[in-house]
PASEBA-1860 file (N, C-alpha, C; in nm, 3 decimals):
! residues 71
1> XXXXXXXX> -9.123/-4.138/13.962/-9.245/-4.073/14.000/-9.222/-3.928/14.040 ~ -9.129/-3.889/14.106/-9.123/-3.811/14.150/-9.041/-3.669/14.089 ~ -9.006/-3.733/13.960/-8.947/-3.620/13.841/-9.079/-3.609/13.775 ~ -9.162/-3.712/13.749/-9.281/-3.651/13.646/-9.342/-3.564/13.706 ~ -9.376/-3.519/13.866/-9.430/-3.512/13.939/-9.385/-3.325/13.921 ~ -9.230/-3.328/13.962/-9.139/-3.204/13.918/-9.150/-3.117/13.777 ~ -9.154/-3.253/13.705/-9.167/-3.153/13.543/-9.336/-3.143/13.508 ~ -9.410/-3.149/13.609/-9.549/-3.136/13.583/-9.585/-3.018/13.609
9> XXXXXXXX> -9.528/-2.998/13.761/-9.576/-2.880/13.845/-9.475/-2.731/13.717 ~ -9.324/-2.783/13.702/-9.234/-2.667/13.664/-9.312/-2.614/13.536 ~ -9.402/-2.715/13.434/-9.461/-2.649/13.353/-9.597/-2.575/13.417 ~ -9.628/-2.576/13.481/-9.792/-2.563/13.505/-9.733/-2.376/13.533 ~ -9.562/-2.404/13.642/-9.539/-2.208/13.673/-9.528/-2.170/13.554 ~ -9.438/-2.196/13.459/-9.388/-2.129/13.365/-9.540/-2.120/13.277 ~ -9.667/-2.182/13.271/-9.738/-2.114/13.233/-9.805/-2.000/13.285 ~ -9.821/-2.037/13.413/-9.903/-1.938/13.505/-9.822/-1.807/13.479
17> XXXXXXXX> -9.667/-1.824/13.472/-9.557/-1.715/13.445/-9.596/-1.638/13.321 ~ -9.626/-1.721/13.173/-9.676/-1.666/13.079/-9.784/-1.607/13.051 ~ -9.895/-1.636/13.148/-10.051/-1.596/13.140/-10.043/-1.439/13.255 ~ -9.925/-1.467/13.382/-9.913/-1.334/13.397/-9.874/-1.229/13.339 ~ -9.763/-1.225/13.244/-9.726/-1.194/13.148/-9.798/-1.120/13.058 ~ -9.919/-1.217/13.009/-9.968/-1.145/12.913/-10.094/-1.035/12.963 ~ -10.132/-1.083/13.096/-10.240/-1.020/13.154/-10.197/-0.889/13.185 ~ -10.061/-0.883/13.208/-9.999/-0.706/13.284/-9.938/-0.640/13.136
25> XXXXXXXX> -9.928/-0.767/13.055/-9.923/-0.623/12.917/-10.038/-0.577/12.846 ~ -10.123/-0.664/12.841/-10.288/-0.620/12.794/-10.328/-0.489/12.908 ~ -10.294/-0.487/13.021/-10.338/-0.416/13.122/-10.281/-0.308/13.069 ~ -10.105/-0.299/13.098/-10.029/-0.218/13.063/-10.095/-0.140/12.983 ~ -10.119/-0.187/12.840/-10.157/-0.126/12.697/-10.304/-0.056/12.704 ~ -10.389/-0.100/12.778/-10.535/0.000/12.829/-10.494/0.062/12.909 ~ -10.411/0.107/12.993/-10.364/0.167/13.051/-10.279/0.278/13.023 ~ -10.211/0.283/12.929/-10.110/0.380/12.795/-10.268/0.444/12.700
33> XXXXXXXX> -10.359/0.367/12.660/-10.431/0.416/12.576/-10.480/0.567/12.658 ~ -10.547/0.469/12.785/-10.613/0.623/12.871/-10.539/0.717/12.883 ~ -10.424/0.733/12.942/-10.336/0.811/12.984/-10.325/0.908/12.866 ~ -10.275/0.835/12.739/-10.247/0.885/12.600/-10.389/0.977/12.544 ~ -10.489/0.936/12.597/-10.654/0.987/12.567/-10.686/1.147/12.680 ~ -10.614/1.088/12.798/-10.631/1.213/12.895/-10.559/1.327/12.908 ~ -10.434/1.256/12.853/-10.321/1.376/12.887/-10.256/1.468/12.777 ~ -10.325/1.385/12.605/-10.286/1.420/12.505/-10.347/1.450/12.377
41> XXXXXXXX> -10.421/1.379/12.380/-10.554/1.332/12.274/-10.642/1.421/12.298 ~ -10.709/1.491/12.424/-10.796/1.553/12.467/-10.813/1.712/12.457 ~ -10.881/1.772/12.375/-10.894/1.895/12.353/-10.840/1.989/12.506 ~ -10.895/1.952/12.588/-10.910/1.972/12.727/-10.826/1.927/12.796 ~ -10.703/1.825/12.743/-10.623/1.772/12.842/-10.489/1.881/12.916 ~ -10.445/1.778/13.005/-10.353/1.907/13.070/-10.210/1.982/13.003 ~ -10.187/1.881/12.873/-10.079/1.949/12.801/-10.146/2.068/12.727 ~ -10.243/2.045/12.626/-10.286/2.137/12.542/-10.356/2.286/12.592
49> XXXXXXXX> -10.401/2.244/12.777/-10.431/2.403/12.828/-10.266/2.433/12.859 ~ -10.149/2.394/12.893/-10.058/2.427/12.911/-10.032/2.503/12.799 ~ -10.049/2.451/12.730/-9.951/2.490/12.537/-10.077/2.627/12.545 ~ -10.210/2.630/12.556/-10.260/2.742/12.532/-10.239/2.870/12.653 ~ -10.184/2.820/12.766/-10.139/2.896/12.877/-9.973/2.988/12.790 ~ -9.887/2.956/12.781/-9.807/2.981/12.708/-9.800/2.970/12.557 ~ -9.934/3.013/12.484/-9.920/3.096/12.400/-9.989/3.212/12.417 ~ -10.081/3.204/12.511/-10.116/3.337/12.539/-10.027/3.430/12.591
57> XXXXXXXX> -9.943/3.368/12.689/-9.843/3.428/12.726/-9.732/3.481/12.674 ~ -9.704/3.436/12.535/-9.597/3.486/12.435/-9.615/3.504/12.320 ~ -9.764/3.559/12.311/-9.854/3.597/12.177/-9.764/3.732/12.111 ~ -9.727/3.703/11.972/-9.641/3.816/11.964/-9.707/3.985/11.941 ~ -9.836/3.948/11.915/-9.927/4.061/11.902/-9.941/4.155/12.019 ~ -9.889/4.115/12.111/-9.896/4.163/12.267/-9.798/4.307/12.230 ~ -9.722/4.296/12.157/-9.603/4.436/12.203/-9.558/4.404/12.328 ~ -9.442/4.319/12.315/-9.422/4.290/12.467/-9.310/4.428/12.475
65> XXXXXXX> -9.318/4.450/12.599/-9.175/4.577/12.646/-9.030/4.495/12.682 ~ -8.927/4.568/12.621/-8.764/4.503/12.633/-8.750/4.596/12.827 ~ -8.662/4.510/12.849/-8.605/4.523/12.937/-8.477/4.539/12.873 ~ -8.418/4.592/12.941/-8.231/4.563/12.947/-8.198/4.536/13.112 ~ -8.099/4.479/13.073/-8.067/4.405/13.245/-7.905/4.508/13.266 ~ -7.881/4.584/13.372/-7.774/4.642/13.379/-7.650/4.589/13.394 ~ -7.538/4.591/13.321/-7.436/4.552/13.338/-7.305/4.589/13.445
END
């Protein structure tokens, strides 16, 4: 009685184990989409004003002035 009792409950974790499982990678994966939508995907996101921050900044049309550094 008391092994059926054991191998009843040990399956019931190892599912609950599998259903957590799949619930924090479904999560995970809507979770990568947004991020991937906000930070990359997005006309407006914060990489692409970066990338337009530094190309304005090293636009070669500028005539930038040389320095020399003294030796």
């Amino acid at each position: 009685m008391r092994i059926q009792n054991f191998l009843l409950d040990k399956g019931q974790t190892s599912l609950e184990y599998a259903l957590v499982i799949a619930v924090s990678a479904g999560l995970g994966l809507t979770f990568l989409k947004k991020f991937q939508g906000y930070m990359l995907d997005n006309p407006d996101s914060y990489v692409r004003l970066q990338l337009k921050i530094y190309e304005r900044m090293f636009d070669p049309s500028l005539n930038y002035k040389r320095f020399r550094l003294p030796r």
